[in-house]
C-alpha positions as CSV (number, residue, x, y, z in Angstrom):
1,X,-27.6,-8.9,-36.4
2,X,-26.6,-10.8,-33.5
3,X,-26.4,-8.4,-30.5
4,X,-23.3,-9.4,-28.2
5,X,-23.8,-8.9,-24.4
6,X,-21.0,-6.5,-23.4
7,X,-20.0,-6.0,-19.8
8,X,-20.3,-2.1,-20.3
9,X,-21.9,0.7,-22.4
10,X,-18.8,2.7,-21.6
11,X,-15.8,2.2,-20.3
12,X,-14.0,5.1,-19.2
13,X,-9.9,5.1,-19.5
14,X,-8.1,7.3,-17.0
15,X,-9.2,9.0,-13.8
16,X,-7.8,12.3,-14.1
17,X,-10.2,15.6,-14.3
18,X,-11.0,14.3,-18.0
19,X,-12.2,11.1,-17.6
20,X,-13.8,12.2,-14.1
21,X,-16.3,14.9,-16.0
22,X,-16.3,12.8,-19.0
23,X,-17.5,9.9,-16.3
24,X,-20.3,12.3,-14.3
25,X,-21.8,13.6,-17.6
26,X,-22.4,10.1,-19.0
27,X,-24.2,8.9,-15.9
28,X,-26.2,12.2,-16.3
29,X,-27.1,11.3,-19.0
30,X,-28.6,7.7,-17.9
31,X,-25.5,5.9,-18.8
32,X,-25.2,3.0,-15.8
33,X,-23.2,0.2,-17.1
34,X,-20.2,2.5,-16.6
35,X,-16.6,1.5,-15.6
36,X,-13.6,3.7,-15.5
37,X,-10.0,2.6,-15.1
38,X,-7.6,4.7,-13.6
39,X,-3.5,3.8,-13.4
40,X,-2.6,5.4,-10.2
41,X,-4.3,5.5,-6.7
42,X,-4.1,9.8,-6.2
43,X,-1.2,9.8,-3.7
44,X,1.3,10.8,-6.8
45,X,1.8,14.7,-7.2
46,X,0.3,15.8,-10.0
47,X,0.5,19.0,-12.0
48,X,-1.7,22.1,-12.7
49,X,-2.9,23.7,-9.8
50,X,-4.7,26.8,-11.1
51,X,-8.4,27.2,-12.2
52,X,-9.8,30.1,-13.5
53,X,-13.3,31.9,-12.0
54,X,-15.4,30.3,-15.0
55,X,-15.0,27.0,-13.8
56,X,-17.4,27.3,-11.8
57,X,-19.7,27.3,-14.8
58,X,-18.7,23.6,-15.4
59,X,-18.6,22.3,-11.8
60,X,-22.0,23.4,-11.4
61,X,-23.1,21.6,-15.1
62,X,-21.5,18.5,-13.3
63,X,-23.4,19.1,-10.2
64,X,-20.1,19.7,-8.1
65,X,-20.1,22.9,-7.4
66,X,-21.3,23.3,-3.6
67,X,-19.2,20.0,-2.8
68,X,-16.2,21.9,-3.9
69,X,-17.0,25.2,-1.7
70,X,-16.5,22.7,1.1
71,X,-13.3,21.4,0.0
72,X,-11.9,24.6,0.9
73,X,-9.0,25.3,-1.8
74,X,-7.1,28.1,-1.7
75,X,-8.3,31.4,-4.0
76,X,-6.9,32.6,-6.5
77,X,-7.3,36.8,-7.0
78,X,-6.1,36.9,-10.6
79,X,-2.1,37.2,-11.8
80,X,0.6,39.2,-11.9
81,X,3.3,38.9,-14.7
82,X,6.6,40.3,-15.9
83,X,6.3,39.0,-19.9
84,X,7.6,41.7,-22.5
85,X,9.3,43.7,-20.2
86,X,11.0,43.8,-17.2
87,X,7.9,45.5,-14.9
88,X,5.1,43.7,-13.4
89,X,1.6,43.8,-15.2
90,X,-1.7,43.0,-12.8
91,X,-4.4,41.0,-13.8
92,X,-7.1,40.4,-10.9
93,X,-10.6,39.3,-10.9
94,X,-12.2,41.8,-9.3
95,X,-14.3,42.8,-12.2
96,X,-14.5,39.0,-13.6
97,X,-18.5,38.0,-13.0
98,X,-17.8,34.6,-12.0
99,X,-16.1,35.8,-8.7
100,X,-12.2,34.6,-7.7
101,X,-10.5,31.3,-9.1
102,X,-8.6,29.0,-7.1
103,X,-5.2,27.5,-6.5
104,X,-5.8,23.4,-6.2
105,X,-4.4,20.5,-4.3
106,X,-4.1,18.4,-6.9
107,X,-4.3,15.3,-5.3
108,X,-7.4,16.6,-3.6
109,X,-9.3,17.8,-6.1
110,X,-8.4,14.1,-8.3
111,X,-9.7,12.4,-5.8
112,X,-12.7,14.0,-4.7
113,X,-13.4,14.0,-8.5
114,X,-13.2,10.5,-8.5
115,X,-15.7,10.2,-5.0
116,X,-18.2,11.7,-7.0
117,X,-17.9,9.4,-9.8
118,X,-18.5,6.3,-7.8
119,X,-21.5,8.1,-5.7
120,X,-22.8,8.4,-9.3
121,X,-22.9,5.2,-9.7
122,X,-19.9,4.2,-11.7
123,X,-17.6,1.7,-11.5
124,X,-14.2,2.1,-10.7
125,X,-11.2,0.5,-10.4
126,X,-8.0,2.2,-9.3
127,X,-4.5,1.0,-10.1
128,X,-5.7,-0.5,-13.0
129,X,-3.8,-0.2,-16.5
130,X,-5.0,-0.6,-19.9
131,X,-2.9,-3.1,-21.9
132,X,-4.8,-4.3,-25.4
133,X,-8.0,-3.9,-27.6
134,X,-9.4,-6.0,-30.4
135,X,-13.0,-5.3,-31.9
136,X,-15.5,-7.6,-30.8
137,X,-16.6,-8.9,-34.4
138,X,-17.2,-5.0,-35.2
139,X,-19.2,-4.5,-32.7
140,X,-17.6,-2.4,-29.9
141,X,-14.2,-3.9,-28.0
142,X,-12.3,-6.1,-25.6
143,X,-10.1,-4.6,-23.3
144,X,-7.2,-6.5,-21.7
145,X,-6.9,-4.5,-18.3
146,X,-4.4,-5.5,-15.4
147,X,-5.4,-4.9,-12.3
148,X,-3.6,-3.8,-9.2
149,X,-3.0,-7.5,-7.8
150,X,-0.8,-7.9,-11.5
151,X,-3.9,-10.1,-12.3
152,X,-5.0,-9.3,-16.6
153,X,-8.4,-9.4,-17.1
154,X,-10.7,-8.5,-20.1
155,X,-14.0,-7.1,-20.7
156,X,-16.0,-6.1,-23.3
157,X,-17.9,-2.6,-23.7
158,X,-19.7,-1.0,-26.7
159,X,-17.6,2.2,-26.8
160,X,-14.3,3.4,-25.1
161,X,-13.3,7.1,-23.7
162,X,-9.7,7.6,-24.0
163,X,-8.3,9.7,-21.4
164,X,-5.0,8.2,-20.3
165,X,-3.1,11.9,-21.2
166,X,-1.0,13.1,-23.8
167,X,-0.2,9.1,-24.3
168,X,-3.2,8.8,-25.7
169,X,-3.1,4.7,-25.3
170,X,-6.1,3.0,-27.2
171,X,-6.5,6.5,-29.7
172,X,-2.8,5.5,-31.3
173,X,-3.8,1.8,-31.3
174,X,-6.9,3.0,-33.2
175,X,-4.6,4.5,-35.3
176,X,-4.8,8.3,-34.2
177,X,-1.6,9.3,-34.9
178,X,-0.2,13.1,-32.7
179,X,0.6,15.9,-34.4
180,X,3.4,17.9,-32.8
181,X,3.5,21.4,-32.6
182,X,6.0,21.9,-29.5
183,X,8.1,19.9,-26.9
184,X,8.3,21.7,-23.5
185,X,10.0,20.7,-20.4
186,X,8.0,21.9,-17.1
187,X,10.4,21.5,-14.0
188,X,8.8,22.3,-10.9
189,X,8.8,21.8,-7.5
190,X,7.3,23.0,-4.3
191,X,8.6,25.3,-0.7
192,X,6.6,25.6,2.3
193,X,5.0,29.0,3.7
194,X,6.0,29.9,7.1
195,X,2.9,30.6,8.9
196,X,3.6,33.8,10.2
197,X,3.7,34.9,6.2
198,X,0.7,36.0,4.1
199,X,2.0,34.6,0.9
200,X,0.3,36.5,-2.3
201,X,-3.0,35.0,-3.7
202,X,-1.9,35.7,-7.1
203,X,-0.6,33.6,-9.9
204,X,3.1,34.9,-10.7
205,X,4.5,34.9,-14.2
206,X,8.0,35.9,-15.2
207,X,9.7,36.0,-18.9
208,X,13.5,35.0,-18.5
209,X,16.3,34.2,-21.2
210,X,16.2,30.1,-21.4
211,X,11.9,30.2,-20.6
212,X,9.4,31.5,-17.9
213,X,8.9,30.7,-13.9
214,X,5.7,30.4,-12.4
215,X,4.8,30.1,-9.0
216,X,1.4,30.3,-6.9
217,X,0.2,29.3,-3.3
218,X,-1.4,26.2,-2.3
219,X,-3.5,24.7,0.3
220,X,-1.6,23.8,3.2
221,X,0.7,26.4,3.1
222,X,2.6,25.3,0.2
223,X,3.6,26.8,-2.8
224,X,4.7,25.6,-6.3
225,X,7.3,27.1,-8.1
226,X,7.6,26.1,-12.3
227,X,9.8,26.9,-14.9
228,X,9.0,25.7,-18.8
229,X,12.3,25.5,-21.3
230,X,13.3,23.9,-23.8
231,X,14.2,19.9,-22.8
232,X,17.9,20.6,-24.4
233,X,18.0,23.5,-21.8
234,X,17.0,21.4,-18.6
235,X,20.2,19.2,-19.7
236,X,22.3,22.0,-19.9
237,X,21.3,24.8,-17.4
238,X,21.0,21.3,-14.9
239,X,17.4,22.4,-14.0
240,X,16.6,18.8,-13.3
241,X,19.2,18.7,-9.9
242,X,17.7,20.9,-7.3
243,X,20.8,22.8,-6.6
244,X,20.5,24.6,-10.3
245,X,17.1,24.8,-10.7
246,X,17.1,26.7,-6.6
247,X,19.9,29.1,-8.1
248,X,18.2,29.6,-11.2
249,X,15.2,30.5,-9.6
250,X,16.8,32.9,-6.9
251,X,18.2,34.3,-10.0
252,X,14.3,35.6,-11.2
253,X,13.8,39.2,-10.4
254,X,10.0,38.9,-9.4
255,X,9.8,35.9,-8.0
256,X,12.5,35.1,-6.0
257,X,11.9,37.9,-3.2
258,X,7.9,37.5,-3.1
259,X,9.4,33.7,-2.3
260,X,12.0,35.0,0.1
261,X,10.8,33.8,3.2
262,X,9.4,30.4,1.9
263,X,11.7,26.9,2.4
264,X,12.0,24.1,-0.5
265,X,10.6,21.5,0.6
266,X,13.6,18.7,0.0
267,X,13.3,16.2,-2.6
268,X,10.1,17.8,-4.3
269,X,11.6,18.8,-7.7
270,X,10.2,17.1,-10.7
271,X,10.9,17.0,-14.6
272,X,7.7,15.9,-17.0
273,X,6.8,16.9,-20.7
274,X,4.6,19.8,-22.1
275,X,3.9,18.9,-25.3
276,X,1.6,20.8,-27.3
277,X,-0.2,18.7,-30.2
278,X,-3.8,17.7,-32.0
279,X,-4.5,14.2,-33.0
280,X,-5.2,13.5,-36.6
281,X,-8.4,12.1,-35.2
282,X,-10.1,12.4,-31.9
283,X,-12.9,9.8,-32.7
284,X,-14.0,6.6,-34.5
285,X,-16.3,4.3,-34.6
286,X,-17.1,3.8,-30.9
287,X,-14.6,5.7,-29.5
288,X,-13.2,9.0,-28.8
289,X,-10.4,10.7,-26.7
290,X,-10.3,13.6,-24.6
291,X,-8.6,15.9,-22.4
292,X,-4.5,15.6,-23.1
293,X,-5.5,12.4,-25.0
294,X,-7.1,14.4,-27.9
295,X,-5.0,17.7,-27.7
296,X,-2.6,19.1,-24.9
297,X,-1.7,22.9,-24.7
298,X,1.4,24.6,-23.9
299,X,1.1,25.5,-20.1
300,X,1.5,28.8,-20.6
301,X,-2.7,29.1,-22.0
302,X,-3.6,28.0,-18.0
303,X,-6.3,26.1,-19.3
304,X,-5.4,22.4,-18.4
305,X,-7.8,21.5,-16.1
306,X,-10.5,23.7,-17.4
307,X,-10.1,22.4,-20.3
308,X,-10.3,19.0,-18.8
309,X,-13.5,19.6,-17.3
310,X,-15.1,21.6,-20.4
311,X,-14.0,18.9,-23.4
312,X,-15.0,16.0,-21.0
313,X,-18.5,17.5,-20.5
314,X,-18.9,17.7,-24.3
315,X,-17.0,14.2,-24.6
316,X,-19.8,12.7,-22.1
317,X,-22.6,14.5,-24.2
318,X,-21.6,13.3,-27.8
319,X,-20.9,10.1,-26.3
320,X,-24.2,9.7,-24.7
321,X,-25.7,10.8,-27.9
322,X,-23.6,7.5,-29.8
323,X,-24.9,5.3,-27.7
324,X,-28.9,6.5,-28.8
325,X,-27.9,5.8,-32.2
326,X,-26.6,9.6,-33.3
327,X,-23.2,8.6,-34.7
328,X,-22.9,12.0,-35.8
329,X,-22.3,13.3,-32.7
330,X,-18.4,11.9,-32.7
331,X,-17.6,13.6,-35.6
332,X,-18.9,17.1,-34.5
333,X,-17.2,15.9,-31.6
334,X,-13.7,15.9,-33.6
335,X,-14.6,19.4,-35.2
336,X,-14.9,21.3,-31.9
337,X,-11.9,19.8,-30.9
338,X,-9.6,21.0,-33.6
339,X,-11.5,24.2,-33.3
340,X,-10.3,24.5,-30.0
341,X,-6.7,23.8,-30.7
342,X,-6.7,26.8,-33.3
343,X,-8.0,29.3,-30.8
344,X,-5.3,28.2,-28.7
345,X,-2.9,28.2,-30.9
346,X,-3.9,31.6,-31.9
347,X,-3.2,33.3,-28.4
348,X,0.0,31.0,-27.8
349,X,1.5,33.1,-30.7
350,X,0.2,36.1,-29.7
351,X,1.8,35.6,-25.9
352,X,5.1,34.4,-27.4
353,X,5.3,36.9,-29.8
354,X,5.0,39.7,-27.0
355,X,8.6,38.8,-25.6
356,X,11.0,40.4,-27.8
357,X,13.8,41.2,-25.1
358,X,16.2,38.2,-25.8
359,X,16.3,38.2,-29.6
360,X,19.1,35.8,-30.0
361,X,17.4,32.8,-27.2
362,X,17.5,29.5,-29.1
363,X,14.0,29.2,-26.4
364,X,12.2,32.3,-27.9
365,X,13.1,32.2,-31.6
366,X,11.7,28.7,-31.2
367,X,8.7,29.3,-29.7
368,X,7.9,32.2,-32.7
369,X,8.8,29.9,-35.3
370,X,6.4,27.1,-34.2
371,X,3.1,29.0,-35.1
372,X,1.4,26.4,-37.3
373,X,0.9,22.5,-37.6
């Protein structure tokens, strides 16, 4: 068979913590002719701050984990949480072998994700958007990329790594089709720590009528502040103007005096979609999707970027193994995926079914009576 000269073995799409690890384990695996796209240029604020201790397990498979010591983000001791009753429950890892977790700057942590890819060797372009595919006469694909100067380009590359998010862009032209479980809102934004105050290091959780709040501390004495409810209920309870969504949080019982002293830091507040869903299919022929792309968890597991990191490790390894010639690799790939999803889903019922204090809340009857796909 005619071999066609491809201007890639891989081509990564998305930059995010997915692609990133996804990115780093390929070229780890002798993978050179490597090019990932990414949409934005890590100035945007971007959610999920929190990491588990763990992590460290995978920043240390990726060969990151001294580099991130020196990034210096701010630990996180464990959690406290008001879920199922009205009194706070502690959760700190002082026990937990893998030390402390930590509380990210986002933006930081992107980028310096991203730092590492191109020391690695990879190619990457930044504002850069994925447009179209077409097969390459079955063999691998052509990608119709526009670049940041508006400029569309295309290049060929024997297999693809979706991780553009819980768009999943090239899976659903594949045909991957999403299979919904749940349709969150997650409204957050952010206040600033006066620095005569030593804010708490650990994650706060609180159970109210119409969802939950979260809030945690961040490098450069910020904080974030969250709550997750159903979209209907950002409509009607406002929680998208910052008036409402500052009244509704002064309103908490827990969190609004541990955030007493803190200021909102003006035009911060954000609205963006938590969806929780599986694809049919994660793979194909040459392809596979990861991260948000392949599945995306309700916020309330904490696992977003660990789960990034982990799924793009094992996305780079059964991708590596492809490109050798072990096709089965994808499809065992697909399975640990979906396997994945049913442990999750498995404590997000158990956590929602633990808050029984609002019986008639449209938000909590919901929540129990999505248990299954």
């Amino acid at each position: 068979m005619l071999q066609i000269p491809f201007d890639y073995d891989v081509v990564v799409l998305g930059g995010g913590p997915a692609g990133c690890a996804t990115a780093l384990t390929l070229s780890r695996r002798g993978i050179t002719r490597l090019l990932v796209v990414e949409a934005d240029d890590y100035e945007r604020v971007r959610v999920g701050e929190s990491i588990p201790p763990d992590t460290r397990v995978l920043l240390t498979d990726l060969g990151l984990y001294v580099d991130f010591l020196r990034e210096e983000h701010e630990a996180c001791l464990g959690s406290c949480s008001s879920w199922g009753d009205g009194r706070l429950g502690y959760n700190d890892f002082l026990l937990n072998p893998y030390g402390v977790g930590w509380h990210l700057d986002r933006r930081r942590f992107d980028a310096f994700l991203a730092r590492n890819v191109r020391a690695a060797g990879a190619e990457f372009w930044m504002q850069a958007r994925f447009t179209d595919a077409s097969r390459c006469r079955g063999q691998g694909f052509g990608l119709q990329l526009e670049k940041a100067d508006g400029k569309t380009v295309t290049v060929t590359t024997r297999s693809v790594i979706d991780a553009t998010g819980a768009r999943a862009h090239f899976a659903s032209r594949m045909g991957a089709t999403r299979r919904v479980l749940d349709r969150l809102a997650w409204t957050f934004g952010y206040l600033r720590i006066p620095d005569d105050v030593d804010f708490s290091r650990l994650t706060m959780l609180e159970a109210v009528e119409y969802g939950w709040w979260y809030a945690a501390g961040l490098p450069g004495r910020r904080l974030v502040a969250a709550v997750a409810t159903s979209p209907g209920s950002v409509k009607s309870l406002r929680l998208h103007q910052e008036d409402a969504w500052l009244a509704h949080l002064r309103g908490t019982a827990h969190i609004a005096p541990a955030l007493s002293d803190c200021s909102y830091i003006d035009d911060s507040l954000e609205v963006c979609s938590a969806p929780s869903f599986l694809l049919d299919r994660s793979t194909g022929d040459g392809w596979l999707a990861v991260g948000d792309a392949a599945s995306a968890y309700d916020p309330i597991s904490s696992q977003g970027i660990y789960k990034a990191l982990a799924e793009g490790i094992s996305a780079g390894t059964a991708m590596a193994a492809y490109l050798r010639g072990e096709s089965e690799q994808l499809q065992e790939y697909d399975q640990a995926v979906k396997a994945r999803f049913d442990d999750y889903l498995y404590n997000r019922n158990f956590l929602y079914g633990l808050e029984r204090r609002w019986p008639e809340s449209s938000f909590w009857q919901e929540r129990r009576a999505k248990r299954a796909l």
